[in-house]
Each structure stands twice: as structure tokens, then as C-alpha cells.
C-alpha positions as CSV (number, residue, x, y, z in Angstrom):
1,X,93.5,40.7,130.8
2,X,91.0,38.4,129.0
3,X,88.4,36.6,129.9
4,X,88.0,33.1,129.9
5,X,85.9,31.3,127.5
6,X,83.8,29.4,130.6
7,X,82.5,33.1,131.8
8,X,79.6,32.8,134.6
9,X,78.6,28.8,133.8
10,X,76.0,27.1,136.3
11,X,77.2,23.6,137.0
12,X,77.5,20.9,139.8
13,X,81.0,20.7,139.9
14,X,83.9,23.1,138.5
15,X,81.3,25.8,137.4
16,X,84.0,27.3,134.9
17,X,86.4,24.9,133.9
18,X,86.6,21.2,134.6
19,X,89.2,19.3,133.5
20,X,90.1,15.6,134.3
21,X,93.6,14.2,133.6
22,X,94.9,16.8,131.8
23,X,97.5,19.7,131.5
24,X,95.2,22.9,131.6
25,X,97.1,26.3,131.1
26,X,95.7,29.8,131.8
27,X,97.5,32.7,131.4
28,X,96.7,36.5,131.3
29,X,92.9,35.4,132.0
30,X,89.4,35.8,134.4
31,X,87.7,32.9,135.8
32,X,84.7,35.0,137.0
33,X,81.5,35.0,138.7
34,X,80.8,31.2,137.9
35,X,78.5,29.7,140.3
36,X,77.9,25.7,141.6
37,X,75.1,24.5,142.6
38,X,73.8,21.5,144.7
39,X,70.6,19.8,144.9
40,X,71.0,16.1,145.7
41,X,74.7,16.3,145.9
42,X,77.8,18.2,147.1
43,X,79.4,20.6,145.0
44,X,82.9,20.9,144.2
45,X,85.0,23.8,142.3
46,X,82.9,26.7,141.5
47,X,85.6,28.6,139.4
48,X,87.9,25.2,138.4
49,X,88.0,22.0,139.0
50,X,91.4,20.2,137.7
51,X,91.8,16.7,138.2
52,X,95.7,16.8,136.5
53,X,98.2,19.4,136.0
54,X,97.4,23.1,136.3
55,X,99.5,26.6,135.2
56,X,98.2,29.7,136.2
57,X,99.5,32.8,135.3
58,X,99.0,36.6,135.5
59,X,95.4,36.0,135.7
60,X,92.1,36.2,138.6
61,X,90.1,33.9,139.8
62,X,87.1,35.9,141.4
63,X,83.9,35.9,143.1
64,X,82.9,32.4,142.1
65,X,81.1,30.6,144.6
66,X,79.0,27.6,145.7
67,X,75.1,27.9,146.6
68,X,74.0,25.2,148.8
69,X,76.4,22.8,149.8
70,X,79.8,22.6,148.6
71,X,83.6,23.2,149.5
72,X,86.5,25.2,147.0
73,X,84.7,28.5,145.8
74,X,88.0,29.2,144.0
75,X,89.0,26.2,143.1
76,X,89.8,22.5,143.5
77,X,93.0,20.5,142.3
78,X,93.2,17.1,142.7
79,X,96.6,15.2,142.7
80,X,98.9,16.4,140.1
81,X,101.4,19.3,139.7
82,X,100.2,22.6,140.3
83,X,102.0,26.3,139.9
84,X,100.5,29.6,140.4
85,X,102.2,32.8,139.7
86,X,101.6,36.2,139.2
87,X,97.8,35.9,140.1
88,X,95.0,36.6,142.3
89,X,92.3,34.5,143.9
90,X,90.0,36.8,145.3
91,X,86.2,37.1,146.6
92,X,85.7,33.4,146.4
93,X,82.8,31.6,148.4
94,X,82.0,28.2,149.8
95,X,79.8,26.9,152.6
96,X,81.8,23.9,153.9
97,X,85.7,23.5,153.0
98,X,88.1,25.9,151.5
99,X,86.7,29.7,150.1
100,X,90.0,30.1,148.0
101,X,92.0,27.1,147.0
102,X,91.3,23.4,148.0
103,X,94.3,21.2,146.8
104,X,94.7,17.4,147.8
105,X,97.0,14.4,147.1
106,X,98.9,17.1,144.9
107,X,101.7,19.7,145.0
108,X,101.1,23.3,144.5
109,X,103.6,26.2,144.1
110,X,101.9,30.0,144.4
111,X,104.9,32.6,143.6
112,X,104.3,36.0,143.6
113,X,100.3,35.8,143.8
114,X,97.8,37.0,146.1
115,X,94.8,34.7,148.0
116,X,92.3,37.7,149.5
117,X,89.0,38.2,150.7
118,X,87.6,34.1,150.3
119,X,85.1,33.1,152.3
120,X,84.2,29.9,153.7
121,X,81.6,28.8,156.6
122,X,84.0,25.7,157.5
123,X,88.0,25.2,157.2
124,X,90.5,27.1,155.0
125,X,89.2,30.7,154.2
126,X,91.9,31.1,151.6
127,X,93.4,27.7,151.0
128,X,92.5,24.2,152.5
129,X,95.2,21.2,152.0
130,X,94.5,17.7,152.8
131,X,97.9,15.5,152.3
132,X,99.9,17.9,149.8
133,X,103.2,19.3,149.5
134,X,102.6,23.5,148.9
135,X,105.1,26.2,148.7
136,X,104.0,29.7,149.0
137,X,106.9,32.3,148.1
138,X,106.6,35.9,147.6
139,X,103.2,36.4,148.5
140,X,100.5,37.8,150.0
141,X,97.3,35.8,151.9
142,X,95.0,38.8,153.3
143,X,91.3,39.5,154.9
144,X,90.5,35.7,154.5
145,X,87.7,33.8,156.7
146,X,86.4,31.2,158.0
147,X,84.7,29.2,160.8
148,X,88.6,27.6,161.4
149,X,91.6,28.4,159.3
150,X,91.4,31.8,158.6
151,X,94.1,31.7,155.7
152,X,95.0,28.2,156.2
153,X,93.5,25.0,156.6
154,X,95.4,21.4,157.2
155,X,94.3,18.2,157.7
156,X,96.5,14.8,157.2
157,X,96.9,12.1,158.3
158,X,99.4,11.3,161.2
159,X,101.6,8.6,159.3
160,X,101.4,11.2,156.1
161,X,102.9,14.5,156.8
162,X,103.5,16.9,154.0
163,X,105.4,20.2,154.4
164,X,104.0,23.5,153.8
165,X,106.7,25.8,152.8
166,X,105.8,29.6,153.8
167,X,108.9,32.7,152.7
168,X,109.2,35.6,151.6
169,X,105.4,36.4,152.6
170,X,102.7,38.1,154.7
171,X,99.9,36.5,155.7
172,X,97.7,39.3,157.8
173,X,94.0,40.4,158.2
174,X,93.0,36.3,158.0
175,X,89.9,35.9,160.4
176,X,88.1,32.8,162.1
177,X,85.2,32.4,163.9
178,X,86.3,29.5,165.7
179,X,90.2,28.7,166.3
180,X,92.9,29.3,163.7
181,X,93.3,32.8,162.5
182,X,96.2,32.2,160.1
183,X,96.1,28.9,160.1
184,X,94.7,25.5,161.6
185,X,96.4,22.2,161.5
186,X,95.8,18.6,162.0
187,X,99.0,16.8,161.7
188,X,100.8,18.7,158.7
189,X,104.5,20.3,159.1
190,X,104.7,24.3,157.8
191,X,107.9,26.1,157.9
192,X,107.5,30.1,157.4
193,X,110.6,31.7,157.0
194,X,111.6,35.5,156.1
195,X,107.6,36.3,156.3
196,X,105.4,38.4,158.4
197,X,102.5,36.9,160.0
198,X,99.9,38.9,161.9
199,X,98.5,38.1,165.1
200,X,95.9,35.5,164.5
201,X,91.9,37.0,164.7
202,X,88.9,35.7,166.2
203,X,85.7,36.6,165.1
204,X,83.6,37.4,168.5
């Protein structure tokens, strides 16, 4: 596995790669230990930020994470088409939305991946969607947290109500410290079919 070129950058917004209407590919690659930082601002993205189409495959996104205020340790898309495969997202950390993945007004695929061990102090531990379609097939969302959401955070609005599509799966070890073990939703539609869920876990 390779590493990416953007190894362990220092910016305000998508600490590794930022990319803004555009097709970004990644394959057999690490998007690693990049941090985000926020003085006057909020930040956004500390491994990617993706403001067009993203392919990811057979590669890790890992311990990236926001200092100071900031929401997607992993990584934000915004809008576009977005499919994941074969990958981990792993160790990531924010302090307000979304430890793992934080996708909105887009559609995301993840096939055959793994979202574990993200951390966030507010909604999503290991992904956060805000009006997007997402299909999760053949994989594994494990020993995520956060304050709600453990695995899975939704929030749309009432008129607007994407489906989150859930098979083949297990979603277990997720924890909150509030409400939402495996996940918490504000008007959004998830199916979860052929998968195992564990019991959802609060943090005492």
C-alpha cells in the first residue's frame, strides 16, 4: 500500500487532500496522520475534503484528526458521487460532527470496507449524513463513538428524506455517550437488511 503524496499536512480545511469540483481517485493508498487546525474558524476534513466526485479503493484513511473546533476527522464529501470499496477508515478524530465520514447533499456507496475506531465529541462517530442517499453493503462499522450516533448520525430535513441502505453488514461495538448507539436519526429512512446489529451502547 502506498502512501499518498499529501502525508501529515497542517491545514484549515481538508488537511491531506482538498479537492473542489473534481473527480479525485485513490487507490491502493494512506491518507495518514494529517491534522486541521482552527483558530478563528471552523475546520472541516482533516484527511479529505472533496467537493466533487470521489473513488476510493483498497486504501486507509487513518488517524487524521481536527485540533480545536471542527467536524469530519476522516473526511468530508460534499454533493457529488461517491464510492468506497475495499478500504478502511480508521482512528479518525473530530470535536463537533462526524469522527469517520461526513457526506452531505451527495450519494455515497461503501462496499466491502470497514469504518472503526472514529471518534467524535458530537454526532456520527463513524459517519454523519445530512440529506444524502448512502448504501452500505458488505461491511463492517465497529468500536465507533460519539456523544450521539455511535456509528451513525442523520439529520434531514422533514420534507427531504433520503434512504440509507444497510445489507449484508455488522454494525457492533458502536458507543454513545448520549442516545444512539448504532445510530441516531432526525428525519431520514434506513433500511438494514441481511445484517447484524448489536445492541446499541451507552457510555455511563
Amino acid at each position: 500500500m502506498g502512501a499518498f503524496g499529501l502525508l501529515a499536512a497542517q491545514e484549515s480545511i481538508g488537511g491531506g487532500i482538498t479537492a473542489r469540483s473534481s473527480d479525485v481517485t485513490i487507490t491502493r493508498s494512506s491518507v495518514s496522520g494529517n491534522v486541521t487546525r482552527s483558530s478563528q474558524s471552523t475546520s472541516y476534513g482533516a484527511g479529505l475534503l472533496i467537493a466533487g466526485n470521489l473513488t476510493l479503493t483498497e486504501s486507509l484513511v487513518a488517524d487524521n484528526r481536527i485540533e480545536g473546533d471542527g467536524s469530519a476527522g476522516g473526511m468530508y464529501l460534499i454533493g457529488g458521487q461517491h464510492h468506497i470499496s475495499e478500504s478502511t477508515i480508521s482512528g479518525n478524530q473530530s470535536s463537533q460532527v462526524a469522527g469517520g465520514i461526513y457526506v452531505v447533499l451527495g450519494d455515497l456507496d461503501i462496499t466491502k470496507s470497514t469504518l472503526e475506531r472514529n471518534v467524535t465529541s458530537g454526532f456520527g462517530g463513524g459517519l454523519n449524513i445530512v440529506e444524502s442517499d448512502v448504501s452500505i453493503f458488505q461491511s463492517t462499522i465497529t468500536g465507533n463513538n460519539a456523544r450521539q450516533g455511535g456509528a451513525i448520525g442523520m439529520i434531514n430535513k422533514i420534507d427531504d428524506l433520503p434512504i440509507v441502505l444497510i445489507s449484508h453488514s455488522t454494525i457492533s461495538g458502536n458507543t454513545a455517550d448520549n442516545q444512539g448507539g448504532v445510530v441516531d436519526n432526525f428525519f431520514g429512512r434506513i433500511v438494514i437488511q441481511s445484517s447484524t446489529t448489536s445492541v446499541p451502547t451507552l457510555v455511563e
